[in-house]
C-alpha positions in Angstrom: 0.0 0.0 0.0 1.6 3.3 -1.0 2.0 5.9 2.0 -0.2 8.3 2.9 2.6 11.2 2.1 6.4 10.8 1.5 8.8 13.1 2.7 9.4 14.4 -1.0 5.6 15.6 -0.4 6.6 17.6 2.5 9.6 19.3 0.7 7.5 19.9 -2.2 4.8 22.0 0.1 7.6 23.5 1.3 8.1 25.0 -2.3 4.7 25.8 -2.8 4.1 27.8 0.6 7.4 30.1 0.1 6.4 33.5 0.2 2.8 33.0 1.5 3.1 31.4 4.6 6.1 32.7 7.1 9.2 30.8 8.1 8.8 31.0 12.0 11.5 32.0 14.7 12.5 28.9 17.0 14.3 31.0 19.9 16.2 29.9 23.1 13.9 30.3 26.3 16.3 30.7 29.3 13.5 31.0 31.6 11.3 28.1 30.3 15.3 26.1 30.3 15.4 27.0 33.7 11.9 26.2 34.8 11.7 22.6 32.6 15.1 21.5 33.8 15.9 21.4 29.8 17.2 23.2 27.4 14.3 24.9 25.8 13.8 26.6 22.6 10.2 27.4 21.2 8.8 27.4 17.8 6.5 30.3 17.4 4.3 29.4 15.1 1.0 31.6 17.0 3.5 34.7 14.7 1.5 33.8 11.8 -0.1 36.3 9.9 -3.3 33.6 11.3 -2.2 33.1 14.6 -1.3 29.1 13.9 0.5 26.8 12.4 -2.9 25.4 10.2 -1.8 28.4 7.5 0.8 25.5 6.2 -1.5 22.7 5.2 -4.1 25.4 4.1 -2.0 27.1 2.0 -0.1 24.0 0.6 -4.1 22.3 0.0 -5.0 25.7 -1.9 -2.3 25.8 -4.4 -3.2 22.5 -5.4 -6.8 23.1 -6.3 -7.5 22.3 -10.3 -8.7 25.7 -11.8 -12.6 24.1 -11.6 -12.4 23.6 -7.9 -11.0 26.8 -7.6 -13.9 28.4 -9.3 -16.5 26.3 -7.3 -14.4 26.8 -3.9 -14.1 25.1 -0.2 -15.6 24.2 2.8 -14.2 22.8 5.8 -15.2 22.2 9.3 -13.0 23.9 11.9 -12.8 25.0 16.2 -11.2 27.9 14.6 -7.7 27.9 13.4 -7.8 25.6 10.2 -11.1 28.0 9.3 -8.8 31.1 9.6 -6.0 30.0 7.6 -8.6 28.7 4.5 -10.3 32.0 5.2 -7.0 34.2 4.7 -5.8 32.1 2.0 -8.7 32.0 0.2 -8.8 35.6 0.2 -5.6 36.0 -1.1 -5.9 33.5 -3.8 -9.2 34.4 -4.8 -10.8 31.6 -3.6 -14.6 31.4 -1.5 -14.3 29.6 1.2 -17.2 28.5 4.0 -16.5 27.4 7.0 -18.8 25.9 9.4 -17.7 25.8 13.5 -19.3 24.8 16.7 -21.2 27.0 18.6 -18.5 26.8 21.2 -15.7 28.5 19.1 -13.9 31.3 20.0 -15.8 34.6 18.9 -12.3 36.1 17.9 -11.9 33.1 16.0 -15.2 33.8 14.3 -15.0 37.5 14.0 -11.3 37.1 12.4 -12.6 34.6 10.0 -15.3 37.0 8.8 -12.9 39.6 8.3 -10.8 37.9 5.9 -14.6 37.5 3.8 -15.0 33.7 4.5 -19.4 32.7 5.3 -19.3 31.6 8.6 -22.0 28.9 9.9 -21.9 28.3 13.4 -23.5 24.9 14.0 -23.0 21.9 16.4 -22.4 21.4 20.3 -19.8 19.3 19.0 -17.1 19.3 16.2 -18.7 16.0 14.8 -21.7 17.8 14.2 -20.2 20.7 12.9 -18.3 18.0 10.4 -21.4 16.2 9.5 -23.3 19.6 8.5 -19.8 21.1 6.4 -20.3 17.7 4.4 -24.0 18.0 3.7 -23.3 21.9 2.8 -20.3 20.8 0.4 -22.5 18.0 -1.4 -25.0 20.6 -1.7 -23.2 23.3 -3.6 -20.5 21.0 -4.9 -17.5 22.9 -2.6 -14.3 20.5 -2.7 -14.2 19.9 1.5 -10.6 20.4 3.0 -9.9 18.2 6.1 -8.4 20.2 8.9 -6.0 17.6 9.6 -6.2 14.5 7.8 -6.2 15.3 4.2 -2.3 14.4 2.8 -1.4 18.1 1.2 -2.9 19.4 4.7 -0.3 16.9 6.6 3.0 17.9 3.9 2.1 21.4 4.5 2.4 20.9 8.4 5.3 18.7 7.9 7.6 22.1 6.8 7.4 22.7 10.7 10.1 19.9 11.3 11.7 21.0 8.1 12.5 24.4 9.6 13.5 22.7 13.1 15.9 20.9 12.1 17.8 23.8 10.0 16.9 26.2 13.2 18.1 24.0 15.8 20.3 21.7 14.8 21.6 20.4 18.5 17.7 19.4 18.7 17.5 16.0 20.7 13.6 16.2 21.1 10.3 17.8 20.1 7.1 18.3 21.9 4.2 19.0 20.1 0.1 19.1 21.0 -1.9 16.7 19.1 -5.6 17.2 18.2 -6.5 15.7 15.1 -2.7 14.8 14.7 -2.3 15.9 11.9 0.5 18.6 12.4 2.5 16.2 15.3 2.1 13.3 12.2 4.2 15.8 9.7 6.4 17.1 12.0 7.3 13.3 12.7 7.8 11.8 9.6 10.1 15.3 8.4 12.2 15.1 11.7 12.4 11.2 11.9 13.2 11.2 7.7 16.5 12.9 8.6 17.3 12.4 12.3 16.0 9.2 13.4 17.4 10.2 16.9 15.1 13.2 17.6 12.4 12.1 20.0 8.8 13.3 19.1 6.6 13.6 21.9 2.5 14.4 21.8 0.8 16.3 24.1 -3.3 15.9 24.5 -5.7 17.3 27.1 -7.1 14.9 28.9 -10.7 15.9 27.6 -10.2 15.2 24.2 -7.9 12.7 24.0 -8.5 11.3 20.9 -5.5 9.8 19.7 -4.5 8.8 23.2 -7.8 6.3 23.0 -6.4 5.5 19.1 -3.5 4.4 20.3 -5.7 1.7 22.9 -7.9 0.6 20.0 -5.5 0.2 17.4 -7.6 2.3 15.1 -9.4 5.9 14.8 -12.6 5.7 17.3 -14.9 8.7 17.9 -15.0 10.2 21.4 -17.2 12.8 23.3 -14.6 15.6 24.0 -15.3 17.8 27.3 -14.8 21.6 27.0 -11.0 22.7 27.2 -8.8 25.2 27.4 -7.6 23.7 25.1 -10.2 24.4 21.7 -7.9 23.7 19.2 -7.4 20.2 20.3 -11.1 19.2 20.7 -12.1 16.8 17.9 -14.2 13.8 17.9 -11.5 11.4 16.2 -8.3 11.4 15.3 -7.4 11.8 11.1 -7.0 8.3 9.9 -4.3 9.4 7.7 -2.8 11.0 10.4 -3.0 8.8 13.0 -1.0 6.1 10.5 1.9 8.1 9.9 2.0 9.2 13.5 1.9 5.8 15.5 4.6 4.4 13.1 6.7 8.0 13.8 6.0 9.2 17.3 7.8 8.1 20.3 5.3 8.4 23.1 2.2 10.8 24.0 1.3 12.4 27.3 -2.1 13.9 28.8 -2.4 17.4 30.4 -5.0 18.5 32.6 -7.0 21.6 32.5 -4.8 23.0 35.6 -2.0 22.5 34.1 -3.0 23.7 30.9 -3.8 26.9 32.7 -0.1 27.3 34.6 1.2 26.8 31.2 -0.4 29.8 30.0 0.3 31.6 32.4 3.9 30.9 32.2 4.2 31.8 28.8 2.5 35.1 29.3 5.1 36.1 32.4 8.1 34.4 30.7 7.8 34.9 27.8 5.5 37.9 26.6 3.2 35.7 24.8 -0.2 35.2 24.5 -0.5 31.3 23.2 -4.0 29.4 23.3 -4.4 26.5 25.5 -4.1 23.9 22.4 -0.2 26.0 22.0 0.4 25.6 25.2 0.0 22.1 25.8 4.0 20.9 25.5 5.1 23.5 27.8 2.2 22.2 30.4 3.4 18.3 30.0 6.7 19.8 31.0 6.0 22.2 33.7 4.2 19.2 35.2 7.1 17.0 35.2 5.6 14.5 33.0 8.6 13.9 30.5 12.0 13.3 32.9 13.4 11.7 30.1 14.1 14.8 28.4 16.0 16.4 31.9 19.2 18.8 30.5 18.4 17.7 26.8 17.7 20.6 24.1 14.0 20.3 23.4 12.0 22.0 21.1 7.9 23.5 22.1 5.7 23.5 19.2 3.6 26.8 20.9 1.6 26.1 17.5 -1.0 28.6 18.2 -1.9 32.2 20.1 -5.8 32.8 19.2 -6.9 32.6 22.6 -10.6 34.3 23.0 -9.7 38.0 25.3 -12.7 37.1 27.3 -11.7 34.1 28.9 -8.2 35.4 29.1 -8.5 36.8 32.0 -10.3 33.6 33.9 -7.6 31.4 32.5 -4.7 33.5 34.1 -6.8 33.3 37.2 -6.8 29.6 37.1 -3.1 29.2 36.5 -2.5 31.7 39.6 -4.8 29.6 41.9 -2.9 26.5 40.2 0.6 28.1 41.0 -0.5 29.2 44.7 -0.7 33.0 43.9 -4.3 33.4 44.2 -7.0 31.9 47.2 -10.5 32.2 48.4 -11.6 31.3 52.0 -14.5 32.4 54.1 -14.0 33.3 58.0 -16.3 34.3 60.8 -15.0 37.3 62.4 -16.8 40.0 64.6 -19.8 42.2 63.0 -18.7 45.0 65.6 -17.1 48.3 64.9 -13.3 47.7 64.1 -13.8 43.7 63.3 -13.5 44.0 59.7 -10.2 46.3 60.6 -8.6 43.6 63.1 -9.2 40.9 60.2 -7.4 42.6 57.5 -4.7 43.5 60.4 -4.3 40.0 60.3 -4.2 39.4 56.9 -1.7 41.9 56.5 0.5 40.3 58.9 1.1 37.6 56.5 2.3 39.9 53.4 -0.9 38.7 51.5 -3.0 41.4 49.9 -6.5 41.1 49.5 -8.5 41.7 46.3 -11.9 41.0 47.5 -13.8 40.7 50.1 -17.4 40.3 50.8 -20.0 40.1 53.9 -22.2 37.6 54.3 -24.9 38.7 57.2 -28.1 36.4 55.4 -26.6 33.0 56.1 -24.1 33.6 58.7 -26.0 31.9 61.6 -27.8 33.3 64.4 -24.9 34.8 66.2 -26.0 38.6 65.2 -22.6 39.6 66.5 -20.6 37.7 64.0 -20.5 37.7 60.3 -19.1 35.8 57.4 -16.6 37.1 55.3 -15.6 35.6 52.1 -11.7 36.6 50.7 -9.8 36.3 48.0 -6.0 36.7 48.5 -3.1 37.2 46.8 0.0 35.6 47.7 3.4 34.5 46.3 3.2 30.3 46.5 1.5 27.3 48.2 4.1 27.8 51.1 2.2 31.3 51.9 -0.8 30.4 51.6 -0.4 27.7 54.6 1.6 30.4 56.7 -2.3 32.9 56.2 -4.4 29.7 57.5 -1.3 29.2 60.2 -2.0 33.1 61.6 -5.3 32.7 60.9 -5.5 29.6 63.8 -3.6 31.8 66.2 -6.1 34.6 66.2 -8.7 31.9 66.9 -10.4 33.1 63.6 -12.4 30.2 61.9 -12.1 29.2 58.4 -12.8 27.5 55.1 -10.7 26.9 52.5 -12.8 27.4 49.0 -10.7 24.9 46.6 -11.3 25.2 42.5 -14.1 24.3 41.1 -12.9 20.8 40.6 -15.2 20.4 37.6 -13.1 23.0 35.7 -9.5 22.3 36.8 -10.2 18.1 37.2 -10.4 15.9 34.6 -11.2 12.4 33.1 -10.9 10.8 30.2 -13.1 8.8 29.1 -15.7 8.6 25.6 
């Protein structure tokens, strides 16, 4: 049976892209080197003109198009970042493109896609459905449907990634890259393994869509029901079949991420590094954070940070998450005195402990019959896990009862299962 793509197909789209799709930095992170315990460079591929790696295989499956197909145009059913790249492409090529996501993508995404003059239909509660109602479209108006990840030129044009590692990083002894669909992390390993057997290459899931994590158990492609994550970009019901054959013969090993740690990796990468990267980017730099790939201790490893379109209103929650995840952020309630100066003593307190509070709000309704008392709930600021114990430390010497709130477990906890 003849292979799904050859490595000649990857250097080909490498030719065809030149010019129209950029050739991304892969810098040195001597923060993230000395946080991992490795020697860290990252490959920013969230600096395209789209915000992701997908303008590769978009741009390489364009170019292709007979002149009839071209006429007729595309459809394709995307979370977001495959949909931009056709989108901007398409525009610049002269090409109509449709895209149709799920109701739960990104409104940046969705906005941005607009912009660049593709028709948006927003339909599904899952990207199956959204899949199954991009087909029926395409049949209907005889649109030539572009995979996101599993059709071959989509897979070449992602395999210019490893292409470009290689030449940029030459000392490179491993590469860690997120896997949705698989199709980038399965052209990325064929291009790096083609030349330097040697190189490790490492896939990262979430844990709540962990597609080809179940693949991998079955043997084969099997549809699963993916929870909501921060990571969007990774969501899909099934990993590419294409795809997932060229990555299980290529790939070394593949790890899952939680939400948490999904979160801290953000995080991270905003303080660190002065970049904004969207949970499905960010899920290398979380496996590694959490300690999940010792093997690659005081080797020079490579991030895949393949994406940076990360919706501005849930920004700002996600950094929250990763500071409650990293000890820098707490909520607890305490009963203190509803007299004049009890509130004052409290903070007194507080303040003793070098934490600063952000919030803080009186509960009189539901604070029991004690009219004297009341129940304060707080949230805190402070520096690690270390000084959060030392506030619930002073807080037991000044006989002032509390309750730790933890996370809400069903956002930072999670299973995998279909």
């Amino acid at each position: 049976m003849a292979p799904v793509i050859t490595y000649q197909d990857i250097l080909d789209a490498r030719t065809r892209i030149a010019g129209a799709v950029m050739q991304t930095p892969c810098q040195k992170s001597p923060q993230l080197s000395t946080l991992t315990q490795m020697k860290m460079w990252c490959k920013l591929e969230f600096l395209q003109h789209t915000g992701s790696f997908k303008e590769r295989g978009a741009c390489n499956a364009l170019e292709q198009l007979a002149p009839s197909a071209r006429k007729r145009g595309v459809i394709a059913a995307s979370a977001g970042n495959h949909a931009l790249a056709l989108a901007y492409h398409g525009m610049r090529l002269g090409i109509s493109v449709t895209v149709v996501m799920p109701i739960f993508a990104p409104l940046i995404k969705i906005s941005t896609c607009r912009n660049f003059q593709a028709n948006v239909i927003l339909h599904g509660k899952t990207f199956g459905e959204a899949v199954e109602q991009a087909h029926m479209i395409g049949k209907d108006e005889n649109r030539t449907y572009i995979h996101g990840f599993d059709d071959p030129p989509i897979i070449a044009g992602q395999g210019t990634t490893g292409l470009e590692i290689l030449e940029q990083v030459p000392e490179v002894e491993a590469v860690v890259v997120p896997i949705g669909g698989a199709g980038l992390i399965a052209g990325i390993a064929l291009a790096i393994k083609t030349q330097r057997p040697d190189v490790q290459v490492i896939g990262v899931e979430a844990e709540n869509a962990c597609c080809y994590w179940d693949a991998l158990e079955a043997g084969h492609p099997v549809p699963i029901h993916a929870k909501p994550t921060l990571a969007d970009g990774l969501a899909v019901h099934t990993v590419g079949h294409n795809a997932f054959k060229i990555a299980r013969e290529h790939v070394d090993r593949v790890v899952l991420v939680n939400e948490a740690e999904l979160s801290l990796a953000i995080l991270r990468l905003v303080e660190r590094e002065k970049s904004v990267v969207e949970g499905a980017g960010a899920a290398g730099l979380a496996a590694c954070l959490a300690g999940k790939l010792p093997e690659l201790h005081s080797k020079n490893v490579v991030l895949c940070l393949c994406g940076g379109n990360i919706d501005p209103s849930i920004l700002s929650r996600v950094i929250e998450v990763g500071l409650a995840a990293d000890g820098r952020l707490m909520r607890f309630t305490a009963r203190i005195s509803d007299r004049p100066g009890g509130l004052a003593e409290f903070t007194k307190v507080i303040a003793q402990t070098g934490a600063s509070i952000k919030d803080i709000t009186h509960d009189r309704t539901f604070a029991g019959p004690d009219v004297s008392a009341v129940h304060v709930v707080c949230q805190v600021e402070t520096s690690d896990h270390d000084h959060i114990d030392r506030v619930f430390q002073t807080l037991e010497k000044h006989h002032i009862p509390y309750r730790a709130i933890e996370t809400d477990n069903s956002f930072i906890e999670s299973t995998c299962s279909n």
